[in-house]
C-alpha positions in Angstrom: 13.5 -10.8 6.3 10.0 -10.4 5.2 7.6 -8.4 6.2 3.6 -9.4 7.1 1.5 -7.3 5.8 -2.2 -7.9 7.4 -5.4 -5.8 8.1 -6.1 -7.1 11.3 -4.8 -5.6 14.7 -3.3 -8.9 15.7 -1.8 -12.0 14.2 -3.4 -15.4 15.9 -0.1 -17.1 17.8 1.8 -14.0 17.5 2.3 -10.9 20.2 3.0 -7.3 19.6 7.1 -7.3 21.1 7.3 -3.7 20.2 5.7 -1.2 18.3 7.9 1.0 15.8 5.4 3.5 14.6 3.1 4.3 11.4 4.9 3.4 8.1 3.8 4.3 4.3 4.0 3.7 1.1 2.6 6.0 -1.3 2.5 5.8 -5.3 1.9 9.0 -6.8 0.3 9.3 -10.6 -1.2 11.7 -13.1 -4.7 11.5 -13.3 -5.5 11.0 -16.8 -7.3 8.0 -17.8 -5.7 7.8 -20.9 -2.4 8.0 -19.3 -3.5 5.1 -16.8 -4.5 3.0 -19.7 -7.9 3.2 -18.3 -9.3 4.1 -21.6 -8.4 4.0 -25.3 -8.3 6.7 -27.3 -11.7 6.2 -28.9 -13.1 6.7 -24.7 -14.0 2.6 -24.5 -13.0 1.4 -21.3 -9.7 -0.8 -21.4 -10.3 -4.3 -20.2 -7.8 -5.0 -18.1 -8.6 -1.7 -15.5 -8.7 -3.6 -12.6 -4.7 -4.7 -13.1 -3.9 -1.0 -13.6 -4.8 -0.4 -10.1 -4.0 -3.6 -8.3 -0.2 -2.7 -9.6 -0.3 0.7 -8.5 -1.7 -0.6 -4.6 1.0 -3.5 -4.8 3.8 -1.1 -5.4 2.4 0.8 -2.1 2.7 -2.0 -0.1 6.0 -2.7 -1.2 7.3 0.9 -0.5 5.3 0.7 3.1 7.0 -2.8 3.8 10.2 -1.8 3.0 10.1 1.3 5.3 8.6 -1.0 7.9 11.9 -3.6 7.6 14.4 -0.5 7.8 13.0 0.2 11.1 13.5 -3.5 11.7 9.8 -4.5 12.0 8.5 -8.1 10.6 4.7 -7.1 10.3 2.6 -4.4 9.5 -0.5 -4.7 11.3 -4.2 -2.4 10.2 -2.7 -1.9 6.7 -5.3 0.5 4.9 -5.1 2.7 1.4 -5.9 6.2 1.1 -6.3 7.8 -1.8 -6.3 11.4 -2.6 -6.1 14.1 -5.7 -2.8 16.1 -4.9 -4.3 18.6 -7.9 -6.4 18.5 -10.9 -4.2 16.2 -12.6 -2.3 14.2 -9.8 -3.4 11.4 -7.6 -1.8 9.7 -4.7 -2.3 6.3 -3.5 -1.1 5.5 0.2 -0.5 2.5 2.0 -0.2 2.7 5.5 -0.3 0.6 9.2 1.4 0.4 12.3 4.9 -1.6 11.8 5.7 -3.8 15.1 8.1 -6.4 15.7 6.0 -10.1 16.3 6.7 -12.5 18.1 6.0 -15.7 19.0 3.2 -16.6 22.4 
């Protein structure tokens, strides 16, 4: 089963059957950016940044999805990221929305 993942509250042709509750996924990282490969040693700014971060929010939404399908939900609707510094050297990236079970007008 897969899981919809959408920022909307609503899917067009679809109805809310149940809701199951807020679900998350978060990715937690140290918050260097030489560890992120955000930077080179030198300080010059790697070139491909913006794929460093779109893996890091993928693997959110994959740990969010996969909480939502334990509970037996095949959506997740108002999916939104939070990000926050746990410390002065960790960071935590969140996914999180409402899973509910979809179904069909």
């Amino acid at each position: 089963m897969t899981v919809l993942c959408v920022t909307t509250d609503y899917v067009a042709g679809r109805t809310v059957a149940r809701s199951l509750g807020i679900v998350v996924g978060c990715v937690a990282w140290f918050g260097s950016t030489y560890a992120e490969g955000v930077k080179d040693l030198a300080g010059n700014a790697m070139s491909d940044v913006g794929s460093v971060y779109e893996a890091r929010r993928y693997e959110a939404l994959i740990r969010m999805s996969g909480n939502a399908k334990r509970r037996q939900a095949n959506a997740v609707l108002c999916v939104r990221f939070s990000v926050r510094e746990i410390n002065a050297t960790w960071k935590e990236l969140c996914a999180y929305g409402t899973a509910v079970e979809l179904e069909p007008e």
